[in-house]
C-alpha positions as semicolon CSV with decimal commas, in nm:
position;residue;x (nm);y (nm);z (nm)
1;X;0,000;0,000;0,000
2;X;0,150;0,349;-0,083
3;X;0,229;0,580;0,175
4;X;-0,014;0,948;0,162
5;X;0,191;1,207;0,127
6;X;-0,057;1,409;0,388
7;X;-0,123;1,117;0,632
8;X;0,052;1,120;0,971
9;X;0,147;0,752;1,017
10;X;0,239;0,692;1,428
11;X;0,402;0,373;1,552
12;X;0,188;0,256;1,896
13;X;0,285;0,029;2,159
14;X;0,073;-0,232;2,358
15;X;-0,022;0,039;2,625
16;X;-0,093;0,313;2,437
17;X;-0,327;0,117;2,180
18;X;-0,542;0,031;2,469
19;X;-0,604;0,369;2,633
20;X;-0,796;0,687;2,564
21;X;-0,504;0,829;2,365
22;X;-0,574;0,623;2,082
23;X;-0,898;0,681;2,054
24;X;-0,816;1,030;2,083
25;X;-0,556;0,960;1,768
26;X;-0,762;0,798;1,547
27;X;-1,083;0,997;1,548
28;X;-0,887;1,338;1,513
29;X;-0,861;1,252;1,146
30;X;-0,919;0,992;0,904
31;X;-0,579;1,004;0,798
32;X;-0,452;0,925;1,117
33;X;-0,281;0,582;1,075
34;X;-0,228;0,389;1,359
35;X;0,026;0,170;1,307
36;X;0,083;-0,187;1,467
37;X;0,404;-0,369;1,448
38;X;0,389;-0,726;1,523
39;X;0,585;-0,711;1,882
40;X;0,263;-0,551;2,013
41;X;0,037;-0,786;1,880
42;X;0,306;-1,057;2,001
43;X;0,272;-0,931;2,380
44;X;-0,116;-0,969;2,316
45;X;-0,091;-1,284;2,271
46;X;0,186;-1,392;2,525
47;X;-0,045;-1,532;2,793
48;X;-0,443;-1,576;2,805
49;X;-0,389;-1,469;2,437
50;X;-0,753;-1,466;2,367
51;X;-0,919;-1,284;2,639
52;X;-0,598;-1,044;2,597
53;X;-0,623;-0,986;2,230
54;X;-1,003;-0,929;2,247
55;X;-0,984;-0,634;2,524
56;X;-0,642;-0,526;2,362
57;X;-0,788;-0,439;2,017
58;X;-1,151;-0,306;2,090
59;X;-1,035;0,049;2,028
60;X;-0,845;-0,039;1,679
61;X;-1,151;-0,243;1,602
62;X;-1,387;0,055;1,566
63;X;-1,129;0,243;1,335
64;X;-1,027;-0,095;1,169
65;X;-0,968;0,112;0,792
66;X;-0,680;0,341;0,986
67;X;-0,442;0,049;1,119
68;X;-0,178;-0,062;0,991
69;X;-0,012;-0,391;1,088
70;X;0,318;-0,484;1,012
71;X;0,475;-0,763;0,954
72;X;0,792;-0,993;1,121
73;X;1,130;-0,818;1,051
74;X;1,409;-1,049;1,204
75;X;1,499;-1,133;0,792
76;X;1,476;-0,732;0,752
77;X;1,795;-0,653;0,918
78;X;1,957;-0,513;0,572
79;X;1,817;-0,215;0,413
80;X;1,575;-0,235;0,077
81;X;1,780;-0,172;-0,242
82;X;1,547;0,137;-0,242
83;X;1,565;0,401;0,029
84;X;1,196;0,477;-0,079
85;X;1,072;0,140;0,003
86;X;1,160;0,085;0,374
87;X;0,821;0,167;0,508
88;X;0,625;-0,030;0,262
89;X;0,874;-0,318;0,281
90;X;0,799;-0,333;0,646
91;X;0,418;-0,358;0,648
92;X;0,199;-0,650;0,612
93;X;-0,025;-0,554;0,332
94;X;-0,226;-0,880;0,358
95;X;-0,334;-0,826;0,756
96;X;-0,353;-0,503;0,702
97;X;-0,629;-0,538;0,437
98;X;-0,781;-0,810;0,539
99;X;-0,810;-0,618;1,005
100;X;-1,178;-0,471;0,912
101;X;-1,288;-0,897;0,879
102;X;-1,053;-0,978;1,127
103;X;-1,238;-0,755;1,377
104;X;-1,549;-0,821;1,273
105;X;-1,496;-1,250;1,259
106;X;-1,227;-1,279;1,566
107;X;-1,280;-0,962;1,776
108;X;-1,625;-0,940;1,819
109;X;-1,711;-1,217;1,714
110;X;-1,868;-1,496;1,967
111;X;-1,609;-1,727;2,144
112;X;-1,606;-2,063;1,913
113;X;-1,384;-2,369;2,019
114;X;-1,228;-2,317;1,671
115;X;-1,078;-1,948;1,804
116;X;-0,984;-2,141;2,141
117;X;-0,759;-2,314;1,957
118;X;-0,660;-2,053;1,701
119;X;-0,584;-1,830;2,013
120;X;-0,355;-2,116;2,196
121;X;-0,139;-2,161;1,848
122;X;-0,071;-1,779;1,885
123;X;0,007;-1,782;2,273
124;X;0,277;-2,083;2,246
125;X;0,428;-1,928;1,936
126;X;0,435;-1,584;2,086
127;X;0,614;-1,733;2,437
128;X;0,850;-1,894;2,261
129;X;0,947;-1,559;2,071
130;X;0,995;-1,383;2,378
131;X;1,221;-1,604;2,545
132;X;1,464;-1,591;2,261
133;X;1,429;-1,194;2,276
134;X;1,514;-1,244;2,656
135;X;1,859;-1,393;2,556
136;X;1,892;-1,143;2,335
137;X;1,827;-0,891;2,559
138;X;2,074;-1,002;2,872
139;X;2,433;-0,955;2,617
140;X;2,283;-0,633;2,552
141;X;2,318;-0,547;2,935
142;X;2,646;-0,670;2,959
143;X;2,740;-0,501;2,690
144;X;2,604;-0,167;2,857
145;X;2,792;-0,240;3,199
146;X;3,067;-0,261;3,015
147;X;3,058;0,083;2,781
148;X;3,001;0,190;3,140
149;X;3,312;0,092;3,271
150;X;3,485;0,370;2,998
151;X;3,313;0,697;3,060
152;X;3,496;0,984;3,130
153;X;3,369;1,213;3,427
154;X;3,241;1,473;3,147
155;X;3,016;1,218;2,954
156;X;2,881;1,093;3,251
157;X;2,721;1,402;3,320
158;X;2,577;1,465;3,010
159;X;2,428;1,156;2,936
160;X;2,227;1,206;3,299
161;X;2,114;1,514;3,162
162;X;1,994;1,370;2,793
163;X;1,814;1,060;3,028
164;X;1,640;1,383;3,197
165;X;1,555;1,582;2,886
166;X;1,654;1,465;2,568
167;X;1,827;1,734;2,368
168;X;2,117;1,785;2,070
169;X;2,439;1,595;2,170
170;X;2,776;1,710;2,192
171;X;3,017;1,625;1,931
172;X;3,183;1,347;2,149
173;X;2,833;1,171;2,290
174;X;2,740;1,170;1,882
175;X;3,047;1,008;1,801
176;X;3,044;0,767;2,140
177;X;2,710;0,669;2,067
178;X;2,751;0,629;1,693
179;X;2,992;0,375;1,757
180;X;2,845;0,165;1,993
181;X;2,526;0,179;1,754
182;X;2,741;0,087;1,444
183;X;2,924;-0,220;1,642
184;X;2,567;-0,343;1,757
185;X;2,417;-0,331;1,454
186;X;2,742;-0,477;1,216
187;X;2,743;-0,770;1,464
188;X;2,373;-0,806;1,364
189;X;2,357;-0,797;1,058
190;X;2,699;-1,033;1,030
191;X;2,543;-1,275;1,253
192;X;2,186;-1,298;1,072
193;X;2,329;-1,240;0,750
194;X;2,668;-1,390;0,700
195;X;2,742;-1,335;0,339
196;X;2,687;-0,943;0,402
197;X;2,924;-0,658;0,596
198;X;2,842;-0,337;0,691
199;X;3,057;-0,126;0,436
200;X;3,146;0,208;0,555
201;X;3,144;0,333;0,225
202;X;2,745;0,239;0,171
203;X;2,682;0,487;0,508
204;X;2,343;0,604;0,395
205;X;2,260;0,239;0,343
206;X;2,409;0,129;0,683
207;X;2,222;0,405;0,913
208;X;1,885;0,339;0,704
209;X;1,878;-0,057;0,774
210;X;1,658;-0,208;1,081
211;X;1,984;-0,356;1,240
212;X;2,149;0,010;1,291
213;X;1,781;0,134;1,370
214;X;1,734;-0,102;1,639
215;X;2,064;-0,059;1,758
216;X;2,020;0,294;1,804
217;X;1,764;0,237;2,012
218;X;1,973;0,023;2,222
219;X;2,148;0,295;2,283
220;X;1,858;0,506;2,367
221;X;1,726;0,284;2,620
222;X;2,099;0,288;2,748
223;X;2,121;0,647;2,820
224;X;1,782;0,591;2,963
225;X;1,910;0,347;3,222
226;X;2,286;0,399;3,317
227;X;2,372;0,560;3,630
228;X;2,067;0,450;3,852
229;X;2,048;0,159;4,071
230;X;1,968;-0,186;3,952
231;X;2,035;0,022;3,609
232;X;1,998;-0,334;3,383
233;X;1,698;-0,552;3,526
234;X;1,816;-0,931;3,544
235;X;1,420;-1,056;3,558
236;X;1,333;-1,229;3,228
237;X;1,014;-1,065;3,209
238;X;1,167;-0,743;3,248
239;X;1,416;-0,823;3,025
240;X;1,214;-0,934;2,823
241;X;0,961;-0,619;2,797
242;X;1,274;-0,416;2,732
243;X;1,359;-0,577;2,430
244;X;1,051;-0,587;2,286
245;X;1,013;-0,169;2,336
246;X;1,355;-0,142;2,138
247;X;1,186;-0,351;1,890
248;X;0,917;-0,112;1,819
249;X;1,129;0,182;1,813
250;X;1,292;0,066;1,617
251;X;1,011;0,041;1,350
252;X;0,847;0,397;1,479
253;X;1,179;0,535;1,327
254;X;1,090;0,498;1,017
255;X;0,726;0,626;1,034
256;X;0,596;0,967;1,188
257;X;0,692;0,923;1,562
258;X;0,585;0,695;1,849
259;X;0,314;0,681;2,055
260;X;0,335;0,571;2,439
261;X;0,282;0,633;2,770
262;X;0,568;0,523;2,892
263;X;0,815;0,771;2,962
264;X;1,135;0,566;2,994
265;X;1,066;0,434;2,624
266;X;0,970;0,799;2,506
267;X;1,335;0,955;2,619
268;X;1,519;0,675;2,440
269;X;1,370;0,675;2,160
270;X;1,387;1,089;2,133
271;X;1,754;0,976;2,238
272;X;1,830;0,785;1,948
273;X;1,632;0,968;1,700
274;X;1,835;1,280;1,773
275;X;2,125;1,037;1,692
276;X;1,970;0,917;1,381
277;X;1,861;1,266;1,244
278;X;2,222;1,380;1,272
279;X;2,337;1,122;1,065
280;X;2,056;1,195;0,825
281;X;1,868;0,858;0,844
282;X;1,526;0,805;0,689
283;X;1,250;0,890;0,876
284;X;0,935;1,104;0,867
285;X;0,772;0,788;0,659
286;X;1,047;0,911;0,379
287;X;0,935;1,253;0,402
288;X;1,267;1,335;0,586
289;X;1,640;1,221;0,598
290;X;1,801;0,925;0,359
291;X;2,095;1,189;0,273
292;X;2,346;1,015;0,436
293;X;2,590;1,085;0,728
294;X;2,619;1,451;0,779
295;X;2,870;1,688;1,071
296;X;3,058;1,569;1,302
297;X;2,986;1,185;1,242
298;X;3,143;1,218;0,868
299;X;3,485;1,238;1,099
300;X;3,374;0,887;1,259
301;X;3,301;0,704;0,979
302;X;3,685;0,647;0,842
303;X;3,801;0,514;1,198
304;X;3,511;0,374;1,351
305;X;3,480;0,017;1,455
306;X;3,213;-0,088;1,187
């Protein structure tokens, strides 16, 4: 489906699609797009998937023609050949079509002991995800205490300030955090993809792709969560539920901005998107950015450990 130039198109998460600010969203204007990625439908369905999913989606259901689902993206950690494409790569044109029935014969429909079983599929598959994103998660914290262990006395004090109030960087947070971002995301994309490298010379291409994207968000979340106590949980399920927030970030960055209510998840991703816009990434549903690395991070690029 093509993007409209004049639509606003806003990445939710799981809290936010079930509270009044939704509603709010979606019945300001009929081109406001709610847009679903599949992590939020995946916590849905994590446990009592059925009775879950039902509540969860009452308030997309009655605007069923302004949501927009996307699809699975752990074989979308490169970037599309075309810049252009990235958000319509991402969504999942058939369930997006196809919500309105979905609503209408799953939703609200009466409980049938075929859905029972439908539901119990979804909420084995949907564990199972998690718990691999749990793994995922727990290097990531290591790998935080350890970028820890190498800030100087002036960084730390800035990066309590952006977890405050997220604002421009200086020159030497940009080029700390582009780093750390472009390791994350070159191991990614080297581990998922193993015939492909992130080439330093294909920069716009590198910053635009879902591995850096997600990455960055990392990073978001990190400034987010160094420097107070218990900084990187250790309990799977919260873990788990941090994981799954970088995940959607990581889409929103792409699209018009992110809706949520959780304030933790709202710094880090303004975090990383300051990041991202200084590099001149994609965004804005491809109304903004794809121009490449611009400033102070053209320096980085030559000696940076991508």
């Amino acid at each position: 489906m093509p993007i409209i130039p004049d639509a606003c198109y806003k990445v939710v998460d799981n809290n936010f699609a079930q509270r009044g600010g939704m509603e709010a969203y979606l019945s300001a204007s009929r081109r406001n797009y709610a847009v679903l990625p599949d992590t939020v439908l995946i916590e849905w369905h994590r446990k009592k998937a059925m009775a879950t999913a039902r509540h969860a989606l009452q308030i997309a259901c009655r605007y069923p023609e302004q949501i927009i689902v996307l699809r699975e993206t752990s074989d979308q950690f490169d970037r599309p050949a075309d810049c252009v494409s990235i958000v319509e790569a991402m969504i999942d044109k058939a369930q997006t079509r196809d919500f309105p029935a979905y609503c209408d014969t799953v939703i609200n429909a009466p409980e049938s002991e075929e859905m029972v079983e439908c539901f119990a599929g979804h909420e084995a598959y949907a564990q199972a995800h998690i718990d691999n994103l749990v793994e995922e998660g727990l290097k990531v914290y290591r790998r935080f205490e350890k970028e820890d262990e190498t800030l100087s006395a002036a960084e730390v004090t800035e990066l309590k300030a952006l977890a405050v109030v997220p604002t421009l960087m200086s020159p030497a947070i940009q080029k700390r955090t582009y780093e750390m971002a472009g390791s994350i995301a070159a191991g990614m994309i080297r581990g998922r993809t193993p015939d492909k490298s992130a080439d330093p010379r294909d920069m716009a291409g590198f910053i635009d792709s879902l591995a850096f994207r997600y990455a960055a968000m990392m990073v978001g979340l990190w400034i987010c969560r160094r420097g107070s106590p218990g900084a990187y949980p250790v309990n799977r399920r919260n873990v788990g539920a941090d994981v799954m927030d970088i995940k959607i970030a990581a889409q929103a960055s792409y699209f018009d901005g992110l809706l949520t209510h959780e304030t933790r998840l709202e710094r880090a991703f303004e975090n990383a998107m300051s990041l991202i816009r200084a590099l001149g990434g994609y965004r804005d549903s491809g109304r903004s950015g794809g121009d490449g690395v611009i400033g102070v991070l053209r320096e980085a690029v030559p000696g940076s450990s991508i």
